[in-house]
C-alpha positions as CSV (number, residue, x, y, z in Angstrom):
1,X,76.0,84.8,91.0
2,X,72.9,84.1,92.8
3,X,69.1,84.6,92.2
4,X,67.3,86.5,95.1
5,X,63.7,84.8,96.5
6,X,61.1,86.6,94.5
7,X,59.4,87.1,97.6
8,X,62.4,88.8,99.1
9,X,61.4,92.1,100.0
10,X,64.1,94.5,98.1
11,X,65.3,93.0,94.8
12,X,63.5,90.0,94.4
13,X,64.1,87.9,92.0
14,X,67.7,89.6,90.9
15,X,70.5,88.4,90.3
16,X,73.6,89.1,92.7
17,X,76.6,88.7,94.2
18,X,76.0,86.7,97.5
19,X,75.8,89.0,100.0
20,X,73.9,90.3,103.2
21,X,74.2,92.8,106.2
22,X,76.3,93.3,109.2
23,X,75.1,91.4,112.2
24,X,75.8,92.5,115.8
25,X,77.7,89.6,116.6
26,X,80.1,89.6,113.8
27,X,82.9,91.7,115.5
28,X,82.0,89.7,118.9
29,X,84.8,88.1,120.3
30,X,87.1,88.6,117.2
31,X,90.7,87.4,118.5
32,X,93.7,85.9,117.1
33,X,92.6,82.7,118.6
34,X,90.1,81.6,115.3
35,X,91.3,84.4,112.9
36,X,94.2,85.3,110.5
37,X,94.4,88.4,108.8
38,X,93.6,91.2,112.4
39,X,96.7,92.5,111.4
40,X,95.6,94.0,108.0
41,X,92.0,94.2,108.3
42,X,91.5,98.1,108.4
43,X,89.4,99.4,105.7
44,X,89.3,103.1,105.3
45,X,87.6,105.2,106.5
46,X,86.3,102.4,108.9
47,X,87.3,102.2,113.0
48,X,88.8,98.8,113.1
49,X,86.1,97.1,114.8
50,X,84.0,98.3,112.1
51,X,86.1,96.8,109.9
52,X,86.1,93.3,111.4
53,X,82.9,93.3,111.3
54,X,82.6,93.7,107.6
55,X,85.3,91.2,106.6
56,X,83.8,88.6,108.9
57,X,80.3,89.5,107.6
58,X,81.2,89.3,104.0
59,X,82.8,85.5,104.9
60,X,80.1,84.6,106.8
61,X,77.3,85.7,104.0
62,X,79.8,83.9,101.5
63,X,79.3,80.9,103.6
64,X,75.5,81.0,104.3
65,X,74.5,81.9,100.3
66,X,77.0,80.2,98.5
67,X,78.7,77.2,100.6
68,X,81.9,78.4,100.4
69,X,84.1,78.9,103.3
70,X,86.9,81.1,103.8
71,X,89.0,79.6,105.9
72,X,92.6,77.6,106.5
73,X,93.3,74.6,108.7
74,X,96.4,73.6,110.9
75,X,98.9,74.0,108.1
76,X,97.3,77.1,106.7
77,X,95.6,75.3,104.0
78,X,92.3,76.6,102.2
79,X,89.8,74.5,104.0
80,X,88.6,71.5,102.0
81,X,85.0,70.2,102.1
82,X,84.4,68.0,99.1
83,X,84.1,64.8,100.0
84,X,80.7,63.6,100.6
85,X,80.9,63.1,104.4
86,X,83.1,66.9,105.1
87,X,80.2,68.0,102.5
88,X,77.3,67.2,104.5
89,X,78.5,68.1,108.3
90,X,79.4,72.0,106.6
91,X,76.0,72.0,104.8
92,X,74.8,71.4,108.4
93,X,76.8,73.9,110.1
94,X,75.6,76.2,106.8
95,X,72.1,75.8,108.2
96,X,72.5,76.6,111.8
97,X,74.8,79.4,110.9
98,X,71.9,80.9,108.9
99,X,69.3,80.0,111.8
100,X,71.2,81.9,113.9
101,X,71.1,78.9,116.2
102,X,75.6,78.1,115.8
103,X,77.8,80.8,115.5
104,X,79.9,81.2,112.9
105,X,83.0,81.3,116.0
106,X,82.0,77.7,117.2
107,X,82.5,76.2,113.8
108,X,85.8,77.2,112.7
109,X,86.4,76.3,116.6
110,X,85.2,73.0,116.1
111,X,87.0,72.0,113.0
112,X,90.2,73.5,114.1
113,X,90.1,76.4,111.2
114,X,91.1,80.0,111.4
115,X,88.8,82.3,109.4
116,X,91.0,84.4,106.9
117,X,89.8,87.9,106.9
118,X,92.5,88.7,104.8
119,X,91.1,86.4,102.1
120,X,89.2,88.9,100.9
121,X,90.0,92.2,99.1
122,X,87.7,95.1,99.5
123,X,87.1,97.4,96.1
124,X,83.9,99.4,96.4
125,X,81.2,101.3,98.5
126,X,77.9,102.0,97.1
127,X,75.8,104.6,99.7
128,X,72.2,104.4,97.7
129,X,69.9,106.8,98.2
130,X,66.7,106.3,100.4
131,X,64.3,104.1,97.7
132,X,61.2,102.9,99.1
133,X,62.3,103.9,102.7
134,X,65.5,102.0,102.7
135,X,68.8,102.8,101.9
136,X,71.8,101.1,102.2
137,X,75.9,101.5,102.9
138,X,77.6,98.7,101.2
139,X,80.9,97.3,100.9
140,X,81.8,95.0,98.2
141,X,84.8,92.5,98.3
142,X,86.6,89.9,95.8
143,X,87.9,86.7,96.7
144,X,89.4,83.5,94.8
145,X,87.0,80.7,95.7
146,X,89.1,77.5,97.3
147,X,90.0,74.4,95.5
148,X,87.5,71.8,96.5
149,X,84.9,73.8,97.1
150,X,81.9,73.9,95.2
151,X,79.3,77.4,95.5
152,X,76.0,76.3,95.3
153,X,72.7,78.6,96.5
154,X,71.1,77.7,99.8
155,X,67.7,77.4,98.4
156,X,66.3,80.2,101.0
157,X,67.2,83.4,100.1
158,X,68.2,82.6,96.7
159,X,66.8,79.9,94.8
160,X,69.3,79.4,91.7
161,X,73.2,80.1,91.3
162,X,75.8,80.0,88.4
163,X,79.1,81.2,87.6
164,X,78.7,83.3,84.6
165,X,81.2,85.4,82.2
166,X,80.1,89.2,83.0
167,X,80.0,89.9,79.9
168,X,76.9,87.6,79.5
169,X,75.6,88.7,82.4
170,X,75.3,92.2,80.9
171,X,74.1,90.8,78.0
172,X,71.0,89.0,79.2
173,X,69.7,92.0,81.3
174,X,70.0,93.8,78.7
175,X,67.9,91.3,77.0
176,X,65.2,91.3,80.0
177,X,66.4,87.5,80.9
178,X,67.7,88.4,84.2
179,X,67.0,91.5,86.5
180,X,70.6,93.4,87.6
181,X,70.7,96.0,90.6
182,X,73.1,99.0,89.6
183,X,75.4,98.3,91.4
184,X,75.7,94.9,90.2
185,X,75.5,96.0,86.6
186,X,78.3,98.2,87.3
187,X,80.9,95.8,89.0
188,X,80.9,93.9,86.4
189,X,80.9,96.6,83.8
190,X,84.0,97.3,85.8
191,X,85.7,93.9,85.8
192,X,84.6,92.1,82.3
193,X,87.7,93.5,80.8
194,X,90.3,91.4,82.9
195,X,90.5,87.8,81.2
196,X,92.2,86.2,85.1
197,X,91.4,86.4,88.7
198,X,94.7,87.7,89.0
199,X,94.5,90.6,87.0
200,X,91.0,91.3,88.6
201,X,92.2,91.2,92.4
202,X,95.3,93.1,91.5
203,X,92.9,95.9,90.3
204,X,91.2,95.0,93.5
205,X,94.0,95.9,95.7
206,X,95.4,98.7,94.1
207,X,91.8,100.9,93.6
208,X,91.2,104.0,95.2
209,X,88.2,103.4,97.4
210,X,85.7,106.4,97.5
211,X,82.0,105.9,97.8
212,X,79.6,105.8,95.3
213,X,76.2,108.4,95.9
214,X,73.9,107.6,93.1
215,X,71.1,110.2,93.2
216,X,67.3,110.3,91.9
217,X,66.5,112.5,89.4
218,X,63.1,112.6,87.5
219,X,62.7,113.7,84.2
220,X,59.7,113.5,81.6
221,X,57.9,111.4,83.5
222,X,61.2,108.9,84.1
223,X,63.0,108.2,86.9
224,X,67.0,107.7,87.1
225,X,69.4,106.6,89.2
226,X,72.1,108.8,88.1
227,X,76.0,107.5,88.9
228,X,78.9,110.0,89.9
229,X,80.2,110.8,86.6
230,X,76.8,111.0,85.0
231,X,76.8,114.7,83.2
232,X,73.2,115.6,85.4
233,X,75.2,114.1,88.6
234,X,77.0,116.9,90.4
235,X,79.5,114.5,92.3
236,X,82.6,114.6,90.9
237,X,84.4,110.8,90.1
238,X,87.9,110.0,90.4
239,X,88.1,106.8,88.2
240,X,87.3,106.3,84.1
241,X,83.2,106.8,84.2
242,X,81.7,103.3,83.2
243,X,79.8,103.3,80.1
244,X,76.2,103.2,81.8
245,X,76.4,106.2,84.4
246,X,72.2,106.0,84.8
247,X,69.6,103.9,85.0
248,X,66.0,104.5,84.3
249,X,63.4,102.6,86.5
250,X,61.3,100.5,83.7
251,X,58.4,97.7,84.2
252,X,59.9,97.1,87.8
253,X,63.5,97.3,86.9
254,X,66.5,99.7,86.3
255,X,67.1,99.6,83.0
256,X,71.4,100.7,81.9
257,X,71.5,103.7,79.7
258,X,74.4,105.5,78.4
259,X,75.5,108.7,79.7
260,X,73.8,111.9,77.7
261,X,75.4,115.1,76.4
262,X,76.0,117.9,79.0
């Protein structure tokens, strides 16, 4: 996970998974040439471009926050970067990547890599509602990290990083040490329970994709985010309804709370 700026403007100082939006040139010039994966890159409901672009965003994110690289070379190998020379010419490309001033395209170009869309395993939508005049549509993905490669934060938009159990994760925001979005808090509500990354990208694969509409809802003076499955949310849930279906908005955080009685 990864610590957002606290002077990033929406979520500032939480922690998450690394992450960003969908540029415009993420699904320009997408070919075979410097990609694998074309072939089974559809997400549903998503037009296939649309799709692309969300696969190549969520690398490309994965690459600009965290270091890591999803990508193979000649021999369809996980691209290495470890060594201290391979180490720093990445963390250079990292850079320019984010600066907008390489693309992402010329890179795996240059080092003779593909990009593997199909690297990556989408498992969830979250469509927020409009908080403090933004609102988001948001795909979340789950990948195996690479041997020799190392995640570390770029020191920009995030400014600490650590791999962490989730079950400790829940359990320091839950003992105000770290801030969680929703979201967050319920992914790995979701995923504490599997004890490999096998078991957790199976369940990956296999789930039944349908978005996730939190909705507002004030009451006595509180306000909560209120998840499909929540007895007060009117949106019915396919899946077993996570322990925490709301969250009430507490000294500049959302605070877990179990579901209450109908």
């Amino acid at each position: 996970m990864v610590r957002r700026h606290d002077a990033t403007a929406f979520m500032g100082g939480a922690y998450v998974f690394p992450g960003g939006r969908v540029d415009l040139g993420d699904a320009a010039a997408v070919d075979p040439s410097w990609c694998d994966g074309l072939d089974a890159a559809e997400i549903a409901p998503l037009p296939t471009a649309t799709a692309i672009a969300h696969r190549l965003a969520a690398i490309r994110e994965l690459f600009e926050e965290a270091g890591v690289l999803l990508a193979r070379d000649a021999r369809r190998r996980p691209v290495a970067i470890a060594d201290p020379v391979t180490h720093d010419r990445f963390a250079r490309y990292r850079r320019e990547i984010h600066a907008g001033t390489v693309a992402m395209q010329s890179v795996v170009e240059r080092e003779k890599l593909r990009v593997a869309l199909d690297a990556i395993v989408p498992f969830a939508r979250w469509i927020t509602p409009p908080i403090d005049v933004r609102q988001f549509d948001a795909w979340f993905f789950m990948t195996r990290v690479p041997p020799d490669q190392t995640p570390v934060h770029d020191e920009t938009e995030t400014t600490h990083g650590e791999w962490v159990r989730p079950s400790d994760a829940l359990a320091r925001a839950a003992a105000r040490e770290i801030t969680l979005p929703p979201p967050t808090w319920t992914t790995l509500r979701e995923i504490e329970g599997f004890a490999t990354v096998d078991a957790a990208i199976a369940w990956a694969r296999d789930r039944r994709i349908e978005p996730r509409r939190p909705i507002v809802h004030d009451e006595g003076g509180d306000r909560f985010l209120l998840l499909p499955g929540d007895p007060q949310n009117p949106e019915a849930w396919h899946e077993p309804v996570p322990r925490e279906t709301r969250f009430r908005f507490d000294g500049g955080r959302w605070v877990a709370e179990q579901a209450r009685s109908a």
